[in-house]
TORKOL-217817 format. One line per field, with one value per atom (N, C-alpha, C, O): atom name; x, y, z; residue number from 1. Coordinates in steps of 0.05 Angstrom, whole numbers, plus 5000, padded with zeros to 4 digits. Each point is the difference from the previous one (the first is absolute). Layout:
BEGIN
site = c(CA|...)
x = c(X|...)
y = c(Y|...)
z = c(Z|...)
pos = c(NUM|...)
! end
This chain:
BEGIN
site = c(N|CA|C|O|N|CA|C|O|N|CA|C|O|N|CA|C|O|N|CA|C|O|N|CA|C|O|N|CA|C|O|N|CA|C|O|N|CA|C|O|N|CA|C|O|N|CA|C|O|N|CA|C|O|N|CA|C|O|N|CA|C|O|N|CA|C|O|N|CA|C|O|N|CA|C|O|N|CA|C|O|N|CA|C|O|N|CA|C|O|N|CA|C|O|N|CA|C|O|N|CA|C|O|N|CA|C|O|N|CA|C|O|N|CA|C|O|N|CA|C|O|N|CA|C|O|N|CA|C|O|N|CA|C|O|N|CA|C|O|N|CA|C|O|N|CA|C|O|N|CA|C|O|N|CA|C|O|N|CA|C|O|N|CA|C|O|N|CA|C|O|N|CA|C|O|N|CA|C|O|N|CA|C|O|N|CA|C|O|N|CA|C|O|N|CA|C|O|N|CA|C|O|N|CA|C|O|N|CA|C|O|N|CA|C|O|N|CA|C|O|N|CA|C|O|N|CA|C|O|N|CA|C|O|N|CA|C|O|N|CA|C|O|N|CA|C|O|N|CA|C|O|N|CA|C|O|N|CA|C|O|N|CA|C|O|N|CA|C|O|N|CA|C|O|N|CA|C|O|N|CA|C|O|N|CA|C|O|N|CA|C|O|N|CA|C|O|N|CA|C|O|N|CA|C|O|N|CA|C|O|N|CA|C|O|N|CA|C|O|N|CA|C|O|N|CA|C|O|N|CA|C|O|N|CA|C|O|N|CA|C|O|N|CA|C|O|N|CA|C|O|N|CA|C|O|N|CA|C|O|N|CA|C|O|N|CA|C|O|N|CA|C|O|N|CA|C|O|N|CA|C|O|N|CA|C|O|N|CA|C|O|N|CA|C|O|N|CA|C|O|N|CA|C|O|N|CA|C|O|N|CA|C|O|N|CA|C|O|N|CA|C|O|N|CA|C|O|N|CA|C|O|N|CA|C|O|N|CA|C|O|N|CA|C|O|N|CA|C|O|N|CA|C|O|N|CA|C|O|N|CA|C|O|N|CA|C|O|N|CA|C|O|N|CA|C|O|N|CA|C|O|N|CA|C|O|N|CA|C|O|N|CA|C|O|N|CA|C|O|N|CA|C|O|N|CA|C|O|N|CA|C|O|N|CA|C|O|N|CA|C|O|N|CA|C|O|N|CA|C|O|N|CA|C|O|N|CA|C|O|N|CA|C|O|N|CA|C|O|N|CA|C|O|N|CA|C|O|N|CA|C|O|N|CA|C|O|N|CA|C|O|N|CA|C|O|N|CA|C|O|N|CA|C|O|N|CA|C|O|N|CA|C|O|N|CA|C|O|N|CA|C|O|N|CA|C|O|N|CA|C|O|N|CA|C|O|N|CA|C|O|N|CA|C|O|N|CA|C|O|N|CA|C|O|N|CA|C|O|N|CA|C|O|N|CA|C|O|N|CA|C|O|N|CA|C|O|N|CA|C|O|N|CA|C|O|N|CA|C|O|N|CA|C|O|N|CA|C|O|N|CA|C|O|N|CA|C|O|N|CA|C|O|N|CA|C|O|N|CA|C|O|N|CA|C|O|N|CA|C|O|N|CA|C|O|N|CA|C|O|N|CA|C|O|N|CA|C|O|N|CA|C|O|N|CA|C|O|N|CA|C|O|N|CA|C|O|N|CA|C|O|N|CA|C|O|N|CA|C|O|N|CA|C|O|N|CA|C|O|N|CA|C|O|N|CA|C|O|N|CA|C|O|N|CA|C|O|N|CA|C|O|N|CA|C|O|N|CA|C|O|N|CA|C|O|N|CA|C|O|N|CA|C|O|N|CA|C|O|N|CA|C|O|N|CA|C|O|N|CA|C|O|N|CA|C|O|N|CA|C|O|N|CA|C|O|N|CA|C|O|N|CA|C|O|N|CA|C|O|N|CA|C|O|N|CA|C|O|N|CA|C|O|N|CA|C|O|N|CA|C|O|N|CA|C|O)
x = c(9225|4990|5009|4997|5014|5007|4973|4977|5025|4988|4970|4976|5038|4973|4982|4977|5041|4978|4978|4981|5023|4979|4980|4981|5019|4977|4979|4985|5017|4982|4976|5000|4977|4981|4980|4997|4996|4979|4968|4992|5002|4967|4984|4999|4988|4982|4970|4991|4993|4984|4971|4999|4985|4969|5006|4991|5026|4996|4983|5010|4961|4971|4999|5013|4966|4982|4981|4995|4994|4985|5007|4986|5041|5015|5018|5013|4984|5011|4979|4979|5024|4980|4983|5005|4963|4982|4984|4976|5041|4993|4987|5012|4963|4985|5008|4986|5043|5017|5024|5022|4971|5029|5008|4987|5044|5011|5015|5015|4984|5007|5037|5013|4996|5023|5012|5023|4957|5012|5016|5021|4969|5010|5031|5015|4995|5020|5026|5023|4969|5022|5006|5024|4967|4997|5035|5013|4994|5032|5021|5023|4963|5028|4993|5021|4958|5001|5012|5012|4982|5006|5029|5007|5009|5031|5005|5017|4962|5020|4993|5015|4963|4996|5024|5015|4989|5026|5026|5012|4992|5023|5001|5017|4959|4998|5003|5006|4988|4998|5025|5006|5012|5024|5020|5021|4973|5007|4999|5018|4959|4985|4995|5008|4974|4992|4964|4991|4994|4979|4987|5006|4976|4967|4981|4996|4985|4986|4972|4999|4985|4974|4976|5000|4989|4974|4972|5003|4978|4975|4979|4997|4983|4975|4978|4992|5001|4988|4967|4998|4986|4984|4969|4988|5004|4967|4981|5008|4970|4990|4987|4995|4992|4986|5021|5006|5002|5024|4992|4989|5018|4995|5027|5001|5014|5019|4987|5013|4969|4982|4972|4982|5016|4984|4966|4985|5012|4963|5003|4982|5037|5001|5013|5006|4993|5010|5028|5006|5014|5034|4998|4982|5044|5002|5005|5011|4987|5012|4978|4981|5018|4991|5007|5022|4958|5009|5021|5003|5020|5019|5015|4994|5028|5012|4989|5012|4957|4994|5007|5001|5002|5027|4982|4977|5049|4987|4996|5005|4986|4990|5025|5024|4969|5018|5017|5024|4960|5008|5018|5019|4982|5021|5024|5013|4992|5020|5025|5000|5028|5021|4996|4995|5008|5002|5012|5019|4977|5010|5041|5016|4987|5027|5021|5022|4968|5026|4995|4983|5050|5019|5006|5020|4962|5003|5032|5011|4996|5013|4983|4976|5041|4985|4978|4977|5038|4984|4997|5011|4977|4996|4991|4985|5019|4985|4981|5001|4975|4991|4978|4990|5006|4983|4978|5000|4970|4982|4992|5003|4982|4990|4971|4987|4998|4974|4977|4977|5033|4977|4980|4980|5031|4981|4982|5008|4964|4984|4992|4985|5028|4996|5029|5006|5005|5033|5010|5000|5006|5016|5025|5010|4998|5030|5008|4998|5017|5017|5035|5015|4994|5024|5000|4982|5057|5003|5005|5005|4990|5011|4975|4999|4969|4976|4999|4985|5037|5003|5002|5019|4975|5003|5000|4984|5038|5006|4973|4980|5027|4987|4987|4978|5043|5013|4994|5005|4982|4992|5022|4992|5034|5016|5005|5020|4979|5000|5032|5020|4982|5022|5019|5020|4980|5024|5007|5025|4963|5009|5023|5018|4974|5006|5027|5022|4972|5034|5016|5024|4968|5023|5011|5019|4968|5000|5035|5020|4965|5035|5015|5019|4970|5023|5002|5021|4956|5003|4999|4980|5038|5004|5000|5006|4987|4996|4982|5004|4970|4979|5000|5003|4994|5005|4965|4991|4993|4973|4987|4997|4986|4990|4974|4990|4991|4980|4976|5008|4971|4975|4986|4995|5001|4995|5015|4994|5025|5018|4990|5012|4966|4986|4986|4985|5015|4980|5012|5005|4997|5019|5015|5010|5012|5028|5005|5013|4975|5008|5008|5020|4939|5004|5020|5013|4991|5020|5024|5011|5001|5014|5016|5022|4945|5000|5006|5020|4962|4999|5038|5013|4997|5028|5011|5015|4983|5023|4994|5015|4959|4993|4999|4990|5022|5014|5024|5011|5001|5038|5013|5020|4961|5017|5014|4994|5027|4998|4982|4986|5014|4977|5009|5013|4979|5006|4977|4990|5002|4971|5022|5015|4985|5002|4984|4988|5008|4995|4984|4979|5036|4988|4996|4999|4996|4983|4971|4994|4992|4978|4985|5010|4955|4981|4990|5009|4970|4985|4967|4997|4987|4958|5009|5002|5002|4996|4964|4986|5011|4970|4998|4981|5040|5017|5023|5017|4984|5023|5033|5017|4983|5028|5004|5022|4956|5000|5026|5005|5010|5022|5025|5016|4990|5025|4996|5019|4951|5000|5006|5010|4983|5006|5026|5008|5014|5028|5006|5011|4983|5017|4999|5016|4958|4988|5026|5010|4993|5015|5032|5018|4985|5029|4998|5022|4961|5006|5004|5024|4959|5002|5027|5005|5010|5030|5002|5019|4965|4998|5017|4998|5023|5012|4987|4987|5017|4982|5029|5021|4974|5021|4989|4976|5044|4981|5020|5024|4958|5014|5034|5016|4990|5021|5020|5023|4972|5015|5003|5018|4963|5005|5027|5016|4994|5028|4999|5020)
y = c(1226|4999|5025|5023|4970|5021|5029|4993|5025|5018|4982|4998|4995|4977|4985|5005|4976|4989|5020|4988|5039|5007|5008|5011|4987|5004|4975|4995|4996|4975|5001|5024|4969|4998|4967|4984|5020|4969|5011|5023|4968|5003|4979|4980|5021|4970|5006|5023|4958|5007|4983|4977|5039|4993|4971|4979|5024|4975|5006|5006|4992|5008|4971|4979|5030|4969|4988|4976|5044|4983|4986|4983|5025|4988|4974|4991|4999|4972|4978|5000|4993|4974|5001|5004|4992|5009|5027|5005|5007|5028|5004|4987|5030|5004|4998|4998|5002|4988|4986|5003|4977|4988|4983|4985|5021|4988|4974|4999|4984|4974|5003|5006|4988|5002|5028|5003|5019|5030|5004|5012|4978|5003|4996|5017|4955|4984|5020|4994|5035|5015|5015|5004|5008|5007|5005|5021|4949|5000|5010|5005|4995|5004|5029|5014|5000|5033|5015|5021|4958|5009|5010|5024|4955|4994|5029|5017|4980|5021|5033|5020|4981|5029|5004|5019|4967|4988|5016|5019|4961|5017|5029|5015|4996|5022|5024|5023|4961|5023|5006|5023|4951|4995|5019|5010|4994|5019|5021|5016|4993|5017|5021|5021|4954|5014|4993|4977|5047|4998|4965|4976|5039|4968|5014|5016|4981|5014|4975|4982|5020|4974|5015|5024|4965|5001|4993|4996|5002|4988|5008|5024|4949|5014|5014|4988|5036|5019|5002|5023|4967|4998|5008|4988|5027|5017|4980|4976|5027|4976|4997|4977|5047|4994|5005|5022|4949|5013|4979|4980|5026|4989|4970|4988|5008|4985|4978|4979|5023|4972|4988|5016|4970|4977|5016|5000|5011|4996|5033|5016|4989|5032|5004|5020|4944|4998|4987|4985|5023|4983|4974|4985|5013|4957|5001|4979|5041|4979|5006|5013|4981|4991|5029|5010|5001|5018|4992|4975|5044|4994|5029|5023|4971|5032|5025|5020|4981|5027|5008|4987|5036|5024|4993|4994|5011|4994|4973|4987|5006|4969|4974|5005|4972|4985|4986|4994|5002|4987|5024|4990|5031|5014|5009|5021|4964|5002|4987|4981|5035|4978|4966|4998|4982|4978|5002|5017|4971|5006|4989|5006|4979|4986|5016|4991|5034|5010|5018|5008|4990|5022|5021|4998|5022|5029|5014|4988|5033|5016|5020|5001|5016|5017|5016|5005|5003|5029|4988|5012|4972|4995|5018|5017|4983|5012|4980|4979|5047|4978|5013|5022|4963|5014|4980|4976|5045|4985|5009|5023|4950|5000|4994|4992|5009|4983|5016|4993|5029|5026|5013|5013|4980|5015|4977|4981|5027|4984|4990|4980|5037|4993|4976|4995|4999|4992|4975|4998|4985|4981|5005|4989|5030|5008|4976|4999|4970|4989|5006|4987|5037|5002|5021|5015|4975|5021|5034|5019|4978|5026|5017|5020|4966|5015|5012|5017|4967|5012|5029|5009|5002|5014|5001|4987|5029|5001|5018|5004|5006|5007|5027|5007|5008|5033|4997|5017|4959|4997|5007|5009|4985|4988|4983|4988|5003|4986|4982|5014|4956|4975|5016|5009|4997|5008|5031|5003|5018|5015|4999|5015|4961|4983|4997|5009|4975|4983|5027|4999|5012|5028|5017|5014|4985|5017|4984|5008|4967|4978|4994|4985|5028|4995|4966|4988|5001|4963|4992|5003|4988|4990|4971|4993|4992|4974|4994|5006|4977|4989|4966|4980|5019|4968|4997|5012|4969|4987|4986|4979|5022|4976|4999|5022|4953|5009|4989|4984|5021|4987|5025|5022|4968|4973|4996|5011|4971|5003|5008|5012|4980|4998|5017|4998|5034|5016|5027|5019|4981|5029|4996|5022|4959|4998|5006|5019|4959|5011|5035|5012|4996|5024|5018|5017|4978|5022|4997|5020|4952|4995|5015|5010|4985|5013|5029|5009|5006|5030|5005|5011|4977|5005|4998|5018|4961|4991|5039|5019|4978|5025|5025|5015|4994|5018|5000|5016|4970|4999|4981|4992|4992|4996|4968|4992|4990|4983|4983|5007|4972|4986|4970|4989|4999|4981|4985|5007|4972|4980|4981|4985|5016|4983|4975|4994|4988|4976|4983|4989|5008|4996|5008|4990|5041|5007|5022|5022|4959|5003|4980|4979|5022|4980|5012|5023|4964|5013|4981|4979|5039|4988|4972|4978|5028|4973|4997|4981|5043|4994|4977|4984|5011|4981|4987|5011|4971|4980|5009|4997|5016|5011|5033|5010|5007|5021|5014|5024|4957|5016|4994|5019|4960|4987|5025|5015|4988|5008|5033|5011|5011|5014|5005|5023|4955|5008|5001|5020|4961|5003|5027|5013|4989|5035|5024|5018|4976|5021|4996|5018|4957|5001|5001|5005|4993|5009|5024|5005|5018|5029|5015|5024|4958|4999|5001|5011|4980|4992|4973|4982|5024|4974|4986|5016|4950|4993|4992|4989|5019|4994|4989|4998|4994|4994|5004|5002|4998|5010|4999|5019|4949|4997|5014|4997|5017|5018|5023|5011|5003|5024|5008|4981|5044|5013|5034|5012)
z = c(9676|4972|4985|5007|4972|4983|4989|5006|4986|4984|4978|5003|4983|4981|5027|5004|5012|5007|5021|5011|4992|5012|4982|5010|4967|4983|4999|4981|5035|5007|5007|5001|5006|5020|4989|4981|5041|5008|4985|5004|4988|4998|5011|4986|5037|5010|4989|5004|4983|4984|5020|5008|4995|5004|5019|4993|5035|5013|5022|5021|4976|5016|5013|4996|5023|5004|4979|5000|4979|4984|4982|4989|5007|4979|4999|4981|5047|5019|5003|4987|5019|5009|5016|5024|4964|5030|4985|5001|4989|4996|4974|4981|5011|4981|4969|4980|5025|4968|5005|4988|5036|5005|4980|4986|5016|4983|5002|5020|4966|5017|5000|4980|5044|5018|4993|4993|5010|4992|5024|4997|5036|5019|4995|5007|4978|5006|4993|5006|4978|4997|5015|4998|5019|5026|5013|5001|5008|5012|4984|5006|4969|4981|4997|5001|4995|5004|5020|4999|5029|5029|4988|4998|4993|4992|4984|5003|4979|4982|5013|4997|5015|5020|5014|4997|5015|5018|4993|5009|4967|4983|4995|5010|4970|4995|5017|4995|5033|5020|5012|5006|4998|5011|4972|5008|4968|4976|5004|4992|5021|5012|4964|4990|5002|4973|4995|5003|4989|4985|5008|4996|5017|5000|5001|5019|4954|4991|4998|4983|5034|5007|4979|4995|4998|4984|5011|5024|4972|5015|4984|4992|5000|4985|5021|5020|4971|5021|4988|4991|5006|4989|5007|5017|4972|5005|5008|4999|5009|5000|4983|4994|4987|4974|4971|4991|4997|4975|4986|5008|4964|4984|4992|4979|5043|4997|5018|5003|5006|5017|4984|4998|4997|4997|4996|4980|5045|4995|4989|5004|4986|4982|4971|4986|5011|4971|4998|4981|5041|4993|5006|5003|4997|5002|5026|5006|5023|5021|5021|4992|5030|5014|5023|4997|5024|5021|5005|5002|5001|5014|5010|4992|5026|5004|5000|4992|5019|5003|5028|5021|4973|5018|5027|5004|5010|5036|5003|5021|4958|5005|5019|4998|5016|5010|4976|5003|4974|4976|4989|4987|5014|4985|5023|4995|5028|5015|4989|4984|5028|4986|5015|5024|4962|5013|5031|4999|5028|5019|5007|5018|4962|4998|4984|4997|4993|4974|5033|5016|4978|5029|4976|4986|5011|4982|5022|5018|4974|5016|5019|5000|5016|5014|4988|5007|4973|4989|4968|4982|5015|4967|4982|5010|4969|4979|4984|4986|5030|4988|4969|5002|4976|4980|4999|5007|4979|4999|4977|4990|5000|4977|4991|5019|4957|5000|5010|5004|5000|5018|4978|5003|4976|4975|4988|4987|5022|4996|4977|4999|4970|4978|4982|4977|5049|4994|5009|5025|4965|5015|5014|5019|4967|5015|5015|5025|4955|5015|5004|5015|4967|4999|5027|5008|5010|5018|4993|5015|4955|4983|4997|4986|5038|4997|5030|5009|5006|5029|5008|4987|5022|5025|5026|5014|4997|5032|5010|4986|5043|5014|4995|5009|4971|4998|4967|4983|5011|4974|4972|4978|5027|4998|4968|5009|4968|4995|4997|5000|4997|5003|4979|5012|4957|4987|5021|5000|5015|5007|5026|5008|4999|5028|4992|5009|4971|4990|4987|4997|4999|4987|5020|4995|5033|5017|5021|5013|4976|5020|4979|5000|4977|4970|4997|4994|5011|4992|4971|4986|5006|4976|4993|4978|5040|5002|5028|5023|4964|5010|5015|4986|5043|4996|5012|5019|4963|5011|5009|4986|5042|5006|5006|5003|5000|5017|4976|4983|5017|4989|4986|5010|4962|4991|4971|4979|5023|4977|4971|4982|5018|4975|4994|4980|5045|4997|5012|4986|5038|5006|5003|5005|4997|4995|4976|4993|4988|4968|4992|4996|5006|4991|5013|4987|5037|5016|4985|4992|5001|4983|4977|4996|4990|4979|4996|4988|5025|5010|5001|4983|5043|5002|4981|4995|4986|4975|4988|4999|4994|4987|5004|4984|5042|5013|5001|5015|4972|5006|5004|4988|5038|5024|4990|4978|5041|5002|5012|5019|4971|5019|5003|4982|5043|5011|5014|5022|4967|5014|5015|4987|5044|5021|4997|5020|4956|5004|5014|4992|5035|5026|5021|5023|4962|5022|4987|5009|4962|4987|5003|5007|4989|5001|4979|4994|4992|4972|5013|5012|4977|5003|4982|5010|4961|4986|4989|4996|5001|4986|4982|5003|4973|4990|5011|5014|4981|5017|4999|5017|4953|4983|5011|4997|5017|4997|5015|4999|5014|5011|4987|4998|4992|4988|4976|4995|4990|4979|5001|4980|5050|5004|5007|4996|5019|5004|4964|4990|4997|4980|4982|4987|5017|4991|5014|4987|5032|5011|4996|5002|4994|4991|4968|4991|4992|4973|5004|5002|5001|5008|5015|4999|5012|5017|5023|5009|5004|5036|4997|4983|5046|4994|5030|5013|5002|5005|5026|4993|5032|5025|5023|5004|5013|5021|5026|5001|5019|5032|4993|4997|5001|5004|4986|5007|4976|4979|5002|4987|5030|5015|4998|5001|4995|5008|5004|5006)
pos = c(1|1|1|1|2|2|2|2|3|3|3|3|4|4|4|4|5|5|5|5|6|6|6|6|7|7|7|7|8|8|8|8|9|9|9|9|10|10|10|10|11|11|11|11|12|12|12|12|13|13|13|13|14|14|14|14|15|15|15|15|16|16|16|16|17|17|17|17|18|18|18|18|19|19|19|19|20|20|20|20|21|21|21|21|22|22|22|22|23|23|23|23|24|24|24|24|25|25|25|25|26|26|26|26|27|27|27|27|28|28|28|28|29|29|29|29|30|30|30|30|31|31|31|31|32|32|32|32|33|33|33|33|34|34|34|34|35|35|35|35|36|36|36|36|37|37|37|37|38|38|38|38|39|39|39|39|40|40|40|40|41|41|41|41|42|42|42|42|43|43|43|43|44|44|44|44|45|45|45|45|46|46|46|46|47|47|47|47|48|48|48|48|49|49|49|49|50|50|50|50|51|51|51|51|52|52|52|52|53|53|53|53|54|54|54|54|55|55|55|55|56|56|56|56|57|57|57|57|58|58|58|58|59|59|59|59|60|60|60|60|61|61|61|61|62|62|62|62|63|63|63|63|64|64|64|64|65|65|65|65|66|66|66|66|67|67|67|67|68|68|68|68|69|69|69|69|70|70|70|70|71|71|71|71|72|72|72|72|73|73|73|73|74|74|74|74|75|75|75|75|76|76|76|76|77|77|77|77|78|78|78|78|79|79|79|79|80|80|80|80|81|81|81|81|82|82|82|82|83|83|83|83|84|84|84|84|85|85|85|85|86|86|86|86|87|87|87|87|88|88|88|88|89|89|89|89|90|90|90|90|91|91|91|91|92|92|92|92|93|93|93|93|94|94|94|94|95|95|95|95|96|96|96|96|97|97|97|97|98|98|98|98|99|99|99|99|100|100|100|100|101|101|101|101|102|102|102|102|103|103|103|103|104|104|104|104|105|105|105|105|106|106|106|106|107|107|107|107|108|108|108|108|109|109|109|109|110|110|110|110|111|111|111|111|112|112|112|112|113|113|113|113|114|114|114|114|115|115|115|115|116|116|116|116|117|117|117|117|118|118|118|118|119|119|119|119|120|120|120|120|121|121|121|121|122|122|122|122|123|123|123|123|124|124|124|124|125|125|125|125|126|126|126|126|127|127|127|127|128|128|128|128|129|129|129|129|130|130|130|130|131|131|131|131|132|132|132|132|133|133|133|133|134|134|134|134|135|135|135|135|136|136|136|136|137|137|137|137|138|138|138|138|139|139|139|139|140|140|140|140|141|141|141|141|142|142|142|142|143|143|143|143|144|144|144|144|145|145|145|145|146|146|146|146|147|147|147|147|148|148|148|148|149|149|149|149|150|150|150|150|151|151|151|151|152|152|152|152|153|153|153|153|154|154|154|154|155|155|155|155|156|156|156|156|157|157|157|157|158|158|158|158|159|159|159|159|160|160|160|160|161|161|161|161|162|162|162|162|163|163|163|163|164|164|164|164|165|165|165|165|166|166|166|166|167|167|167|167|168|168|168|168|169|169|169|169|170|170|170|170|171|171|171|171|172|172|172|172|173|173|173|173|174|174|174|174|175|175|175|175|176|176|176|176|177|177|177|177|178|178|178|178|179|179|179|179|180|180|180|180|181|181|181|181|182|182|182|182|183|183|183|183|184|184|184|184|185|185|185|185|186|186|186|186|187|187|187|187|188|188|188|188|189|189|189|189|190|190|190|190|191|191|191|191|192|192|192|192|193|193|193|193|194|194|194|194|195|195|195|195|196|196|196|196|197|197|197|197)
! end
């Protein structure tokens, strides 16, 4: 790969157990993207460029759950089995991984509220491997994929929604069609595995 394409990296977005089927906000066939992430980890690694994982890390008392005032339901609090990566995404050895959702006054669905381990934050991440183009996958199209989205467009970067390999909640029936198109007005363009290069 030439010089440009190592300005690349993967972002896999919030693929937990709660966020699948079964799980405290499963999402209906969130699992089913699963093979096609496996695919694009795959690649990236075989690039040997930037995979940068996300995960909602969540307190157990925040104001982003339900009996404390937000719209959802317990889910992804830290340690928890529900905030594990799903057991089927083949991460790499040593992932990076960032967490989000730790500030109990915050929704923090964008990966741009992440932090690593070393507390870290995602635009410092991406300046550090000089990535100038974003490709995205992972749950929930309509909610932290978007904003991460968003965040990226509004950091610089390119951005790229992997298609199929996104699921969206659908609180509304439209809420994901209506969020890709949100992100390609803004200039995310919309790809998929097979297009990879």
């Amino acid at each position: 790969m030439d010089s440009l394409d190592s300005k690349k990296a993967l972002l896999v977005v919030d693929v937990q157990n709660d966020f699948c089927p079964g799980g405290a906000l499963g999402i209906p066939g969130g699992h089913k993207i699963i093979p096609i992430l496996n695919r694009c980890i795959k690649f990236f690694e075989k690039e040997n460029l930037p995979i940068i994982v996300t995960r909602d890390w969540h307190p157990k008392v925040t104001k982003h759950f339900e009996q404390f005032g937000g719209v959802w339901p317990e889910h992804c609090v830290e340690g928890s089995l529900g905030a594990q990566f799903h057991p089927d995404l083949e991460l790499p050895k040593d992932p990076l991984v960032m967490s989000k959702g730790m500030d109990p006054e915050k929704d923090s669905y964008s990966a741009f509220h992440a932090t690593d381990s070393s507390g870290r934050a995602l635009e410092n991440i991406l300046e550090i491997f000089g990535v100038a183009e974003i490709y995205i996958g992972g749950l929930a199209t309509d909610y932290c994929v978007k904003y991460s989205a968003l965040d990226a467009l509004k950091a610089g970067l390119k951005v790229l929604i992997l298609t199929d390999a996104v699921a969206g909640v659908n609180l509304q029936p439209e809420d994901s069609r209506v969020a890709l198109q949100e992100m390609v007005s803004r200039g995310a363009k919309k790809t998929i595995f097979e297009e990879l290069r």
